[in-house]
KENU-625951 format. One line per 5 residues: their letters; for each residue x negated, z negated, y negated of N, C-alpha, C. Coordinates in nm, 2 decimals, padded with zeros to 4 digits, always signed. Atoms other than C-alpha are relative to their C-alpha. Example, Ala and Ser with C-alpha at 12.3 -4.5 7.8 and 13.67 -1.06 7.14 Angstrom:
% residues 2
as) -00.09/+00.00/+00.12/-01.23/-00.78/+00.45/-00.09/+00.00/-00.12  +00.09/+00.00/+00.11/-01.37/-00.71/+00.11/+00.08/-00.08/-00.11;
% end
This chain:
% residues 275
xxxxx) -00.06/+00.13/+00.01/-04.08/-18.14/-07.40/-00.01/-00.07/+00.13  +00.02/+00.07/-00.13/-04.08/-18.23/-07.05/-00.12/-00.07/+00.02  +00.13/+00.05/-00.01/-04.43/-18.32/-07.04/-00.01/-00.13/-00.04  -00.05/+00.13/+00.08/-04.31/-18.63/-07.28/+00.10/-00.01/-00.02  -00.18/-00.06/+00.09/-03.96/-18.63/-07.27/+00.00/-00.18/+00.02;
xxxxx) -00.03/+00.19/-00.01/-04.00/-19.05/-07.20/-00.12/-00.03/-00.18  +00.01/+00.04/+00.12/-04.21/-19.04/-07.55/+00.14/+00.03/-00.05  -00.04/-00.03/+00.15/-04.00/-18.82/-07.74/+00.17/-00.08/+00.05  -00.11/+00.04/+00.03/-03.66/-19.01/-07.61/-00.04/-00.15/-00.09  +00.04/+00.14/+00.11/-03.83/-19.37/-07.75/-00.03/+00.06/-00.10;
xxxxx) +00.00/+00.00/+00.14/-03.91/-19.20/-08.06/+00.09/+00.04/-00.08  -00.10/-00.08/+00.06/-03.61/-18.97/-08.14/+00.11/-00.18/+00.01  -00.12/+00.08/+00.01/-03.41/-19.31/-08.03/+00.01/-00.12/-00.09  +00.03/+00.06/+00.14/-03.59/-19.50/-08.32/+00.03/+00.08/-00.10  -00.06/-00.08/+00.13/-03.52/-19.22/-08.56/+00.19/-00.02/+00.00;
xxxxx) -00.09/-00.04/-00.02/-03.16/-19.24/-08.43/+00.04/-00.16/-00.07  -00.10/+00.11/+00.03/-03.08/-19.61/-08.53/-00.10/-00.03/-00.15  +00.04/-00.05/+00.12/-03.34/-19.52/-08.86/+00.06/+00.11/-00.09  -00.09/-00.10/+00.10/-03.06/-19.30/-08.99/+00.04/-00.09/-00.13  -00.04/+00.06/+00.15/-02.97/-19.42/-09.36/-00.07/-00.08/-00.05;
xxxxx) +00.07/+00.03/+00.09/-03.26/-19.57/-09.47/-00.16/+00.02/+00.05  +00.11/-00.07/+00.05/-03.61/-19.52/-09.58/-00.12/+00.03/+00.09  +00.13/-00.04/-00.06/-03.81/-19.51/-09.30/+00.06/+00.13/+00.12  -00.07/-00.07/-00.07/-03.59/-19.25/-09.12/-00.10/+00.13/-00.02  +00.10/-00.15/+00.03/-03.79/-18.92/-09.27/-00.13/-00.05/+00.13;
xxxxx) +00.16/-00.02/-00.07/-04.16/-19.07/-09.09/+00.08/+00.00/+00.12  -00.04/+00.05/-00.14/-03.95/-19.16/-08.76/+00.03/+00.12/+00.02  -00.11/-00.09/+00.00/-03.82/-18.82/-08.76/-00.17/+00.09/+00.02  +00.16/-00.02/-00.01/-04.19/-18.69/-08.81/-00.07/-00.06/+00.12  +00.03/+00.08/-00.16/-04.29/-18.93/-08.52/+00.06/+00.10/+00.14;
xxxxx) -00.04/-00.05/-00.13/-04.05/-18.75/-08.25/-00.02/+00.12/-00.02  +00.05/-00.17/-00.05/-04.14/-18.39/-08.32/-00.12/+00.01/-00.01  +00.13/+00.01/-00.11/-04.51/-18.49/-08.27/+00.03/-00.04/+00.15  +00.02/-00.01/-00.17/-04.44/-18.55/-07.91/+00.09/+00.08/+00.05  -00.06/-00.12/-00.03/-04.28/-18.24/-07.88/-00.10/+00.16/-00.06;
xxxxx) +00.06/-00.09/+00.06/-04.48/-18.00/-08.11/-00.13/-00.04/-00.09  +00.13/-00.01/+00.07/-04.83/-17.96/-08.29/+00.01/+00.04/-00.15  -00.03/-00.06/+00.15/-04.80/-17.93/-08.67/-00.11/-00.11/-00.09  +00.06/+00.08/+00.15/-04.98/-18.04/-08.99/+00.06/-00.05/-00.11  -00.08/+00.07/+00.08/-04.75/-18.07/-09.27/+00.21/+00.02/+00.05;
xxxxx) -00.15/+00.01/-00.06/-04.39/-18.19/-09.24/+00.07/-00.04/-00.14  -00.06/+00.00/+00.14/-04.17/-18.13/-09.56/+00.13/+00.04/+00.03  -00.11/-00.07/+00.02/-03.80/-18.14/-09.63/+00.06/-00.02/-00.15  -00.02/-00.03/+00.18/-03.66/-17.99/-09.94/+00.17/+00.03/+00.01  -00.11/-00.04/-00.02/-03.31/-17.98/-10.01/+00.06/+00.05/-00.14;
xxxxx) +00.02/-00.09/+00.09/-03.16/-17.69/-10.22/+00.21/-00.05/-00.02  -00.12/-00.05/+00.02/-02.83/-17.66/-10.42/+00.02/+00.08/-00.08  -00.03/-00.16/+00.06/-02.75/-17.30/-10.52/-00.13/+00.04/-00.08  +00.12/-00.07/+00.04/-03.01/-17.19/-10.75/-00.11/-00.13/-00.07  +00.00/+00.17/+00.06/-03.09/-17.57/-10.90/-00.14/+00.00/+00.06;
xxxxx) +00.14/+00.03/-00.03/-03.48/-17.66/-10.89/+00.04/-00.06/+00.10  +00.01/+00.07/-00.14/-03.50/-17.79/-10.52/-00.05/-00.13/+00.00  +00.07/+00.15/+00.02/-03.58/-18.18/-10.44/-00.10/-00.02/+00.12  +00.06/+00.00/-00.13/-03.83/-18.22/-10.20/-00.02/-00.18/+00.05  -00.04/+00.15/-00.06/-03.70/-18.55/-09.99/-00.10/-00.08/+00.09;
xxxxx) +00.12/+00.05/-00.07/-04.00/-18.62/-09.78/-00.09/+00.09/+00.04  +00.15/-00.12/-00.10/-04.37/-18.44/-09.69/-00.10/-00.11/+00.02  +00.11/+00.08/-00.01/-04.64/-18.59/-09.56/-00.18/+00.03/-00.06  +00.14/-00.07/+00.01/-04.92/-18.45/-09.76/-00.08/-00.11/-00.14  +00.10/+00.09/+00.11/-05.21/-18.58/-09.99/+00.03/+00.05/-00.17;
xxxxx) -00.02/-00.03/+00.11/-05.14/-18.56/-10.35/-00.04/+00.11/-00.02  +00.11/-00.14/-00.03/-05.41/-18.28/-10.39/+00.10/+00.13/+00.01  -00.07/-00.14/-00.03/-05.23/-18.04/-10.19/+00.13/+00.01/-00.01  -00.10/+00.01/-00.01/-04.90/-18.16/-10.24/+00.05/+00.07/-00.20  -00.02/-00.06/+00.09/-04.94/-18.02/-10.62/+00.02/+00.17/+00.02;
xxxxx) +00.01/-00.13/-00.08/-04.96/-17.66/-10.45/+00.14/+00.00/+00.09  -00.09/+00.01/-00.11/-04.75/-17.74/-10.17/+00.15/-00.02/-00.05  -00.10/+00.02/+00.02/-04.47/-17.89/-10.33/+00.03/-00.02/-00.14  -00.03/+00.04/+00.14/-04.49/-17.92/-10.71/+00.02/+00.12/-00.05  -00.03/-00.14/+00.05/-04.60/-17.56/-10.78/+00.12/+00.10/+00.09;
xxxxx) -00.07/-00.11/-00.09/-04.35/-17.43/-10.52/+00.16/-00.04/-00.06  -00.11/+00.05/+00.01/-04.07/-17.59/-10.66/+00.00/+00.02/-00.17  +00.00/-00.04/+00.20/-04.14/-17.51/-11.06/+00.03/+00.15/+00.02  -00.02/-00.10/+00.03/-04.03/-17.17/-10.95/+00.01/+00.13/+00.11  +00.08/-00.10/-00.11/-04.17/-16.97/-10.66/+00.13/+00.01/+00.11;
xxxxx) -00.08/+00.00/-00.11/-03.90/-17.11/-10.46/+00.09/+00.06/+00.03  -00.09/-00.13/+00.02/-03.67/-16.84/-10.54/-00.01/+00.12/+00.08  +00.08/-00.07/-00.08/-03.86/-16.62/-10.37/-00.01/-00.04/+00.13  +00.03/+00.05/-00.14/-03.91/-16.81/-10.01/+00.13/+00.05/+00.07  -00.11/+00.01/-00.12/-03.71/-16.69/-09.71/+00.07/-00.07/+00.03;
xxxxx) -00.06/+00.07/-00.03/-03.66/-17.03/-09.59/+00.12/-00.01/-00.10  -00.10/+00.03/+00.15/-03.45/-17.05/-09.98/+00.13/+00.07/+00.04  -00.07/-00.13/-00.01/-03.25/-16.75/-09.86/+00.12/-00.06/+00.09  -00.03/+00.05/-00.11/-03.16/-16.91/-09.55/+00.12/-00.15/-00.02  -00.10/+00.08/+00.08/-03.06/-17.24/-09.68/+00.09/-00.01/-00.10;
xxxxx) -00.13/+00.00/+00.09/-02.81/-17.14/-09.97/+00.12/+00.13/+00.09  -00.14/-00.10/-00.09/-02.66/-16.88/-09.66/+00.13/-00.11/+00.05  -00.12/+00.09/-00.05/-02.32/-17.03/-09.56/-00.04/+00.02/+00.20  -00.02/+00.01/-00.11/-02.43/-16.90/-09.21/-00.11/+00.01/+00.05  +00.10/+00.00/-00.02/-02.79/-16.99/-09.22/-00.06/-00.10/+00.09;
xxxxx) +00.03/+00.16/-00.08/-02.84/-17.34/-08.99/-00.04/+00.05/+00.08  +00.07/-00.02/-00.12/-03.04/-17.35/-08.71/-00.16/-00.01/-00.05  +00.09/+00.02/-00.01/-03.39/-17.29/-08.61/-00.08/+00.14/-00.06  +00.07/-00.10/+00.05/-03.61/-17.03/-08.87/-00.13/+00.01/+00.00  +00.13/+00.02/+00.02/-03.93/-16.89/-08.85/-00.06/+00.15/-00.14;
xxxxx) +00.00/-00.06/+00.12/-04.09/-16.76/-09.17/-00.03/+00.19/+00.02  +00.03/-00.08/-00.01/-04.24/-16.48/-08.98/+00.13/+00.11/+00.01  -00.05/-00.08/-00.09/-03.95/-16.32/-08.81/+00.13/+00.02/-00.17  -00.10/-00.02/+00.07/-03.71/-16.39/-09.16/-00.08/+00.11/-00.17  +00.07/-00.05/+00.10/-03.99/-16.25/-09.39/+00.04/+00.16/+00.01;
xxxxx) +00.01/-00.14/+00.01/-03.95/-15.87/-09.58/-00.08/+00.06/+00.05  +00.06/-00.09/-00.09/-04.13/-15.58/-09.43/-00.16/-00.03/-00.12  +00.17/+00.03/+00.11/-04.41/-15.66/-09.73/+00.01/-00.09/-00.06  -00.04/+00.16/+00.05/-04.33/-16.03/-09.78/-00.20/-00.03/+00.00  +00.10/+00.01/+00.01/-04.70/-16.04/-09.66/-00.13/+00.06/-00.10;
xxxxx) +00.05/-00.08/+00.11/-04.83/-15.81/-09.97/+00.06/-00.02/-00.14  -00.05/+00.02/+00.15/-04.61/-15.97/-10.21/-00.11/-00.08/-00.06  +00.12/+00.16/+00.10/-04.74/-16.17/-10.52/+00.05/-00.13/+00.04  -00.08/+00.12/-00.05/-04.48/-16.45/-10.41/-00.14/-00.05/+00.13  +00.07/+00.03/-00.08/-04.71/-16.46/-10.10/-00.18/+00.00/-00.05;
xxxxx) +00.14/-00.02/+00.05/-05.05/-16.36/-10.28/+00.00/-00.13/-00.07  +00.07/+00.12/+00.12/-05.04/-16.61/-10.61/+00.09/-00.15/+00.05  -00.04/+00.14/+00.01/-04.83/-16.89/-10.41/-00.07/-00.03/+00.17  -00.01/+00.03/-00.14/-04.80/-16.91/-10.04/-00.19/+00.01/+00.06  +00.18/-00.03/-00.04/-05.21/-16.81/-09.97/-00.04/-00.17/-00.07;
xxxxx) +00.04/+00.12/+00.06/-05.29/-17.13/-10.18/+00.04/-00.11/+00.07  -00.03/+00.13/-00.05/-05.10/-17.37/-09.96/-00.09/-00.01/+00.13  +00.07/+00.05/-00.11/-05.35/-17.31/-09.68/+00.10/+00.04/+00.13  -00.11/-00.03/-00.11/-05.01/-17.23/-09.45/-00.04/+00.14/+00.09  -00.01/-00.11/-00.09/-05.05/-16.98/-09.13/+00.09/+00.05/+00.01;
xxxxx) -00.16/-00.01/-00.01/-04.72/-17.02/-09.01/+00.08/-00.14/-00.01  -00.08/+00.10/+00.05/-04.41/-17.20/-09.10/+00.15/-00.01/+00.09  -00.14/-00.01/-00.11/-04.09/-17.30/-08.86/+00.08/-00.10/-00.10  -00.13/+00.09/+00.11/-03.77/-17.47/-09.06/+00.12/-00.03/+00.10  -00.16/+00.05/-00.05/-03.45/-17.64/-08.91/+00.05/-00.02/-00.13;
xxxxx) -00.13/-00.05/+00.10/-03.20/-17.52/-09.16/+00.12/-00.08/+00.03  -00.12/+00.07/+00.00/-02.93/-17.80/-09.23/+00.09/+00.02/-00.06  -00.11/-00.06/+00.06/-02.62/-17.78/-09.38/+00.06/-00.15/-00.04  -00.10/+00.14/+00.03/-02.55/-18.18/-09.50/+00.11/+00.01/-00.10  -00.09/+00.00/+00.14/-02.26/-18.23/-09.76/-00.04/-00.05/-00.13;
xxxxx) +00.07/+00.01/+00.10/-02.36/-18.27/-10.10/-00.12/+00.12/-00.05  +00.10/-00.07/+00.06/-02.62/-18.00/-10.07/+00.02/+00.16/+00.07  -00.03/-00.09/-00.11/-02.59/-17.65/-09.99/-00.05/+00.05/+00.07  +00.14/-00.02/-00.15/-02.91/-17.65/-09.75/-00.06/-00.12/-00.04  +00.14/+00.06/+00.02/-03.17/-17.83/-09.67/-00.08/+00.07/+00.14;
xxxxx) +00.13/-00.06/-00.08/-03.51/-17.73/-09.49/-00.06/-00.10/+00.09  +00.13/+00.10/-00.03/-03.71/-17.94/-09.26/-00.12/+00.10/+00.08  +00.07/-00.10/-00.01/-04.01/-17.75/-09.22/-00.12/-00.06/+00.06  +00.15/+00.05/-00.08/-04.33/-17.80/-09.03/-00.08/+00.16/+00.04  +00.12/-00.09/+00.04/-04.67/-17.62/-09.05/-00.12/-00.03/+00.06;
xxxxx) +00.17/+00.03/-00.08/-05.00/-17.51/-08.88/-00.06/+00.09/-00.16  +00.07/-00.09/+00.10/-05.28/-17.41/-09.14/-00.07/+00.09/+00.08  +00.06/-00.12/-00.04/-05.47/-17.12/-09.12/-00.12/-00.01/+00.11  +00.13/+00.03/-00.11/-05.76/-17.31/-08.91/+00.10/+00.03/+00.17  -00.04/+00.02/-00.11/-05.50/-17.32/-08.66/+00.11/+00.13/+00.10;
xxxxx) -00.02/-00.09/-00.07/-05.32/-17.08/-08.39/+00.18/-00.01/-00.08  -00.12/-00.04/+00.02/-04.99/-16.95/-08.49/+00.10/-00.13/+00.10  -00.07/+00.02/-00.17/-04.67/-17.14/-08.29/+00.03/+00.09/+00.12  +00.01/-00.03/-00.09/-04.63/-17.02/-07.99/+00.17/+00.05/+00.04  -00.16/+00.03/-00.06/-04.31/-16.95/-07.75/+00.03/-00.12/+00.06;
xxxxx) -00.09/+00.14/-00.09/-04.31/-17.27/-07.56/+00.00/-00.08/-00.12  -00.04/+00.09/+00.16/-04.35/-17.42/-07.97/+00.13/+00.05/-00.06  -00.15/-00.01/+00.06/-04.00/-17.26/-08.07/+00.05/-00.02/+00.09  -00.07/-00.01/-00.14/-03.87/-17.28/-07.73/+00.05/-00.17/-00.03  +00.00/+00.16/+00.04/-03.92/-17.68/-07.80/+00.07/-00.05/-00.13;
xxxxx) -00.04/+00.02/+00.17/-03.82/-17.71/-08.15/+00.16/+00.08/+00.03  -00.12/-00.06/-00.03/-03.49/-17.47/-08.04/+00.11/-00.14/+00.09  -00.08/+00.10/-00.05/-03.39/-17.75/-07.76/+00.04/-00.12/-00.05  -00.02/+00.15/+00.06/-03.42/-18.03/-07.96/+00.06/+00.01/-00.15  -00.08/-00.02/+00.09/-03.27/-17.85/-08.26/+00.19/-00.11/-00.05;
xxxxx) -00.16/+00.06/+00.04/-02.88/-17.99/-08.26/-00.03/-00.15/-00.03  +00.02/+00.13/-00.01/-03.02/-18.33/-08.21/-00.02/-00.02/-00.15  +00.15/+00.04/+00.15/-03.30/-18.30/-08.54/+00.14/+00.03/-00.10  -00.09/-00.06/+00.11/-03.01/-18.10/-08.75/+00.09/-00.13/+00.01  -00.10/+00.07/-00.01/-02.74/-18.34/-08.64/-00.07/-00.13/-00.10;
xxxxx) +00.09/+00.15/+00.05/-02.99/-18.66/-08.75/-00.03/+00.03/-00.14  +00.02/-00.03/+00.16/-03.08/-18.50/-09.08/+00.11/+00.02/-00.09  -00.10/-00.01/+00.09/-02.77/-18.40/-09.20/+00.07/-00.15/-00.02  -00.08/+00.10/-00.02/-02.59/-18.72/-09.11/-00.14/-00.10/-00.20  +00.12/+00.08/+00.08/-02.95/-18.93/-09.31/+00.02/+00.06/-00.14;
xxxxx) +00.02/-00.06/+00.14/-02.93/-18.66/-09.62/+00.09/+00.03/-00.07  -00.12/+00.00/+00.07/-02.55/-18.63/-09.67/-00.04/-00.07/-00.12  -00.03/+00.09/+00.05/-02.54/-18.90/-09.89/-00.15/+00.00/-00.16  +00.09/+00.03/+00.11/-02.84/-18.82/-10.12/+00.02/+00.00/-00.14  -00.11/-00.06/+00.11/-02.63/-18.69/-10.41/+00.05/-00.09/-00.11;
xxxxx) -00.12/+00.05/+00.04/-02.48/-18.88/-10.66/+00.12/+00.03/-00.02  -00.18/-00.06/-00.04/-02.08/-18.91/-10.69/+00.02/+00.10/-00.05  -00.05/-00.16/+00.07/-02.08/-18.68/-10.97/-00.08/+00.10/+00.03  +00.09/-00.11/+00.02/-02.34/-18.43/-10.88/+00.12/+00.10/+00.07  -00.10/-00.11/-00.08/-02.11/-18.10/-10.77/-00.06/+00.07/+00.06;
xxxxx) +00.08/-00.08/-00.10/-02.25/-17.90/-10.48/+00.05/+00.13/-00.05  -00.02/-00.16/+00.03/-02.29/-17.52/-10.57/+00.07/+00.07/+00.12  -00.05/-00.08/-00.11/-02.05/-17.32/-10.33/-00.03/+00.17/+00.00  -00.02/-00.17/+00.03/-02.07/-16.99/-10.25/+00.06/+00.09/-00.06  -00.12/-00.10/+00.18/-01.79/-16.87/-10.52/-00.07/+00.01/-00.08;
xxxxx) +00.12/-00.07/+00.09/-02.11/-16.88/-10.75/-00.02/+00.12/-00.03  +00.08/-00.12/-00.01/-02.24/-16.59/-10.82/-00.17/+00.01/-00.04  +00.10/+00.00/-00.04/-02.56/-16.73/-10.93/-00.05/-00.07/+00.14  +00.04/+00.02/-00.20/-02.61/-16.88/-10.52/+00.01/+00.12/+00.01  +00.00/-00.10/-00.04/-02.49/-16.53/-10.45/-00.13/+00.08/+00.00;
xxxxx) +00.13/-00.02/+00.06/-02.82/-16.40/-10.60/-00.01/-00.06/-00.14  +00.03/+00.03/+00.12/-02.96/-16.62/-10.80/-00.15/+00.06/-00.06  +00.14/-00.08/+00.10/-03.32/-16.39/-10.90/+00.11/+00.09/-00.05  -00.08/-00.07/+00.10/-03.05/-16.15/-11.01/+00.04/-00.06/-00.10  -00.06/+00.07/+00.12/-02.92/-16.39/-11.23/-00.07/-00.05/-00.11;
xxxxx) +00.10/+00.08/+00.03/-03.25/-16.54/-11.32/-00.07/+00.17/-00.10  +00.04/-00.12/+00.04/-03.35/-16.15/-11.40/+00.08/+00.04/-00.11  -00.05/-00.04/+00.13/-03.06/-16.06/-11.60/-00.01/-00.09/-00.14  +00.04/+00.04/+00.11/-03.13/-16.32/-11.82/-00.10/+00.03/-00.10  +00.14/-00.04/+00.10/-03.48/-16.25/-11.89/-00.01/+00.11/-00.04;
xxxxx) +00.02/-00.15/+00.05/-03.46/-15.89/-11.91/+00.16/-00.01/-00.12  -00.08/-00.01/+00.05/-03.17/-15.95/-12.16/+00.06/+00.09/-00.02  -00.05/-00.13/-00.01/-02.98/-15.63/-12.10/-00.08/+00.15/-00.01  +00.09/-00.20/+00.07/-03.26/-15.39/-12.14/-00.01/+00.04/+00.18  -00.05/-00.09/-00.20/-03.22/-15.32/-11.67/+00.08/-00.02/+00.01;
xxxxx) -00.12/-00.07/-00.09/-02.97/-15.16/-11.55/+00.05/-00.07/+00.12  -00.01/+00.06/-00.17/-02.78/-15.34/-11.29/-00.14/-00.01/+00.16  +00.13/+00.03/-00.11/-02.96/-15.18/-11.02/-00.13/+00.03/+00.00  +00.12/+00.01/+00.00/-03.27/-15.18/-11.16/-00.04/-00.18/+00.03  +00.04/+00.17/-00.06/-03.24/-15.56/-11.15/+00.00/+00.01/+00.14;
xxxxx) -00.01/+00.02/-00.16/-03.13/-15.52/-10.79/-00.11/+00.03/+00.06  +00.09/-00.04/-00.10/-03.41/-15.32/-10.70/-00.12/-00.12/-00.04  +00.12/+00.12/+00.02/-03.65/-15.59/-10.89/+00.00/-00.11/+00.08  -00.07/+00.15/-00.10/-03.48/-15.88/-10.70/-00.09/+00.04/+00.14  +00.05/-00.08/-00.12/-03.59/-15.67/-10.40/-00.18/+00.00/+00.02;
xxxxx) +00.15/+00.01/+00.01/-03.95/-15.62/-10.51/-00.03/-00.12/+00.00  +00.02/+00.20/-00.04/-04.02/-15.99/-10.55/+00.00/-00.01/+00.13  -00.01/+00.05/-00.11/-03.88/-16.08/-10.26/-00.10/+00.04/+00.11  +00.10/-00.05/-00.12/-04.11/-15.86/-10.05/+00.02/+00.13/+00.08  -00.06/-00.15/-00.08/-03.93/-15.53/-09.95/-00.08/+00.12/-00.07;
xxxxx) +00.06/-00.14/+00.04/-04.09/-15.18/-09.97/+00.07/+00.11/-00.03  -00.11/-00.10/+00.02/-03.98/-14.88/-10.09/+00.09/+00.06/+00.09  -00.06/-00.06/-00.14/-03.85/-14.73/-09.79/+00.11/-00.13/+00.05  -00.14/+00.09/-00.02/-03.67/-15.08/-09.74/+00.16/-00.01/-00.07  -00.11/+00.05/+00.09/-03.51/-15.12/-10.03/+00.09/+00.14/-00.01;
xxxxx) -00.06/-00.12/+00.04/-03.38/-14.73/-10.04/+00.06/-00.04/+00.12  -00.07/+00.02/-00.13/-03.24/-14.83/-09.67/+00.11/-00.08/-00.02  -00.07/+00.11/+00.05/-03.11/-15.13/-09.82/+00.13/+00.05/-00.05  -00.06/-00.03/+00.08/-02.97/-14.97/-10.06/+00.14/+00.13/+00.02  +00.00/-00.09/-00.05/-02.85/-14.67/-09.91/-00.02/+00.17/-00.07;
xxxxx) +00.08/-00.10/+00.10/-03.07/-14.43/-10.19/-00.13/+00.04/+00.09  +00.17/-00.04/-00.04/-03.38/-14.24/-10.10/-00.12/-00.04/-00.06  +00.16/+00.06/+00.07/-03.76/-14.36/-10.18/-00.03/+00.04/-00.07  +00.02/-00.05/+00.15/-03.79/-14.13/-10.42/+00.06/-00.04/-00.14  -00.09/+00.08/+00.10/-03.49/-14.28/-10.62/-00.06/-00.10/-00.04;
xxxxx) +00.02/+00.17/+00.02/-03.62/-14.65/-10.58/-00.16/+00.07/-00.10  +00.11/-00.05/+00.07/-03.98/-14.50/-10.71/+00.01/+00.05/-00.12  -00.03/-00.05/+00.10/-03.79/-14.36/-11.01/+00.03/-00.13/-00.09  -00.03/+00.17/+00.13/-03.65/-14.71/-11.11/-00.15/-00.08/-00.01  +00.09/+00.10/+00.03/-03.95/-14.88/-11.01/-00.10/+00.07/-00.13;
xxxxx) +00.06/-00.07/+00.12/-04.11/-14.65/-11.30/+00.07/-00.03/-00.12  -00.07/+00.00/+00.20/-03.84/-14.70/-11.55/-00.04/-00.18/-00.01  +00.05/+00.19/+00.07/-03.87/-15.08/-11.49/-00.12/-00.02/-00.07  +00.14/+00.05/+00.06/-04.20/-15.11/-11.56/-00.02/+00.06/-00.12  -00.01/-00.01/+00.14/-04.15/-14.94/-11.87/+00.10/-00.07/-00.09;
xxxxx) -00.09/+00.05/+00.13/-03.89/-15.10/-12.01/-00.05/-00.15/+00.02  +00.04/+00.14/+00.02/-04.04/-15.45/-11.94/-00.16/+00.00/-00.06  +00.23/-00.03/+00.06/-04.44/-15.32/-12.04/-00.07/-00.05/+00.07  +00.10/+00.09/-00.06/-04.58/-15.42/-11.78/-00.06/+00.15/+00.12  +00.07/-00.16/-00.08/-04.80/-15.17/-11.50/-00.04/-00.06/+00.15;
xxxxx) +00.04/+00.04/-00.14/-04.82/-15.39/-11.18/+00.12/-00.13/+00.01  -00.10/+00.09/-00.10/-04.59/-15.62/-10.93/-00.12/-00.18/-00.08  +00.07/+00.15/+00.05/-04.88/-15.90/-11.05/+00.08/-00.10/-00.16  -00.08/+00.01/+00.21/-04.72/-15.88/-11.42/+00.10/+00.01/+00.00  -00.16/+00.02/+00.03/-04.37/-15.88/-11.32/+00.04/-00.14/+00.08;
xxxxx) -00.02/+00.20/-00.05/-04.40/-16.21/-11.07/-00.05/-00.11/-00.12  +00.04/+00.09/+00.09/-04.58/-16.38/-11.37/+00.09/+00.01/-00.13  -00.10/+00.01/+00.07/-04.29/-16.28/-11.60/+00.11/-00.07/+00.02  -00.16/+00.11/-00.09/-04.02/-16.45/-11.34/-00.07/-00.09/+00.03  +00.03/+00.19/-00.01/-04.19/-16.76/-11.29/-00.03/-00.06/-00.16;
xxxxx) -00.02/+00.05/+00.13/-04.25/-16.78/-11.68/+00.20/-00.03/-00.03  -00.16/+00.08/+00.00/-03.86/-16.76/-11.67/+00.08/-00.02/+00.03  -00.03/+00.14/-00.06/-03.78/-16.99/-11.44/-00.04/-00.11/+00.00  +00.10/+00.08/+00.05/-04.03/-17.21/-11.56/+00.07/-00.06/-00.11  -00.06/+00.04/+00.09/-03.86/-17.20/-11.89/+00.13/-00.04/+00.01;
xxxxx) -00.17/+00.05/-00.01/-03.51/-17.23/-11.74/-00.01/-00.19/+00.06  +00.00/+00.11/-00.09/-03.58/-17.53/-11.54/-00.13/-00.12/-00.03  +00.06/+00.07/+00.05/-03.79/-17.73/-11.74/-00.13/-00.13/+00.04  +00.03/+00.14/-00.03/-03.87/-18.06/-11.59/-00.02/+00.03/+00.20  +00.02/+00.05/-00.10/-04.05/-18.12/-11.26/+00.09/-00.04/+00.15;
xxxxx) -00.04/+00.07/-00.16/-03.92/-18.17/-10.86/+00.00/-00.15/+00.01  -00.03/+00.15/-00.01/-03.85/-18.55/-10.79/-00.06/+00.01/+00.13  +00.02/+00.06/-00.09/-03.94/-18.67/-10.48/+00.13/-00.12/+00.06  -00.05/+00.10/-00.04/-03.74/-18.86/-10.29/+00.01/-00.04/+00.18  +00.07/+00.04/-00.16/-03.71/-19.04/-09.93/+00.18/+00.02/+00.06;
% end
């Protein structure tokens, strides 16, 4: 930041009197280019398990059906950043790498979604406005490009309180009066793929066979999840056998395309857009 700290205070000080109306999101996008190098810049804001709204990205139609249409019909259950934003103690500055499972990068979540967006790496400032019980502002290098760096979070860390403070204040208010924010008394926020699981497996898994499926999805390996858990790998290897028999299915490919069929069916109708 030093290098431009006379851009990025003229642009951050246009985003700053651009709070509460519509051109606030690009002004906001403006000052963390003269601080940081990114491609796409998307914020999505989540309430408890509730299809997500994605409030501003700057991408081309094209990729934005990938990026933001297909990720939000379902997948998004699955995302770290998701995890992060419905935590009560999740705000701040995330990076996908360091919050991802030990085989987040061998999941199907990451095989049949996240590979298609073109994304390398992904950094998020985790809000917490009222009305919603996260929001994400996320920014991205593609795969042509070099990972961020340390002096790229280092940057993105100092100017955090400012960007959080500016977005929450701009995105409070997105809500209508009656919409009710999901709190953490939930139990589907609590885990909502558990909840999303017991439905569709309609009592034929065992608690913790859901639990351990929730687990698979997400990206954890046997040896995690038995750590997790506090069971041994051969246990978890036992359920993951009965699951797959009692749902008929013979691979992790055929059980993500079961949970996105139903959350697909739960959640009917398309992401909105808004500014």
């Amino acid at each position: 930041m030093d290098k431009n700290f006379a851009g990025w205070n003229l642009a951050v000080a246009e985003a700053v009197t651009a709070v509460g109306t519509p051109s606030f999101a690009s002004l906001l996008e403006t000052a963390l280019r003269t601080i940081l190098d990114f491609d796409i810049l998307m914020v999505f804001a989540y309430s408890g398990s509730e299809r997500p709204l994605c409030l501003y990205h700057n991408i081309d139609p094209v990729r934005a059906s990938t990026v933001i249409d297909a990720y939000a019909s379902g997948p998004y259950l699955l995302d770290p950043f998701y995890a992060a934003a419905i935590d009560p103690k999740g705000a701040g500055v995330r990076r996908l790498r360091d919050m991802a499972p030990d085989h987040f990068y061998a999941s199907e979540y990451y095989r049949q979604h996240y590979v298609l967006t073109g994304i390398r790496d992904e950094v998020g400032i985790v809000c917490k406005p009222s009305n919603w019980t996260g929001l994400v502002v996320s920014f991205t290098r593609p795969v042509s490009s070099l990972a961020f760096g340390r002096r790229d979070l280092k940057a993105v860390r100092d100017a955090e309180p400012l960007l959080r403070l500016l977005s929450e204040r701009h995105w409070a208010g997105k809500r209508g009066a009656d919409d009710a924010v999901v709190t953490g008394d939930d139990p589907a926020q609590r885990d909502p793929i558990n909840a999303t699981l017991s439905s569709m497996t309609n009592g034929v898994l065992t608690p913790r066979e859901i639990e351990i499926t929730a687990l698979i999805l997400r990206g954890h390996s046997n040896a995690a999840i038995a750590q997790r858990l506090g069971i041994v790998t051969g246990t978890v290897k036992i359920h993951r056998k009965n699951i797959h028999q009692k749902l008929d299915i013979s691979s992790q490919s055929e059980l993500f395309a079961l949970f996105i069929r139903a959350i697909t069916n739960r959640f009917p109708v398309m992401a909105r857009s808004g500014s």
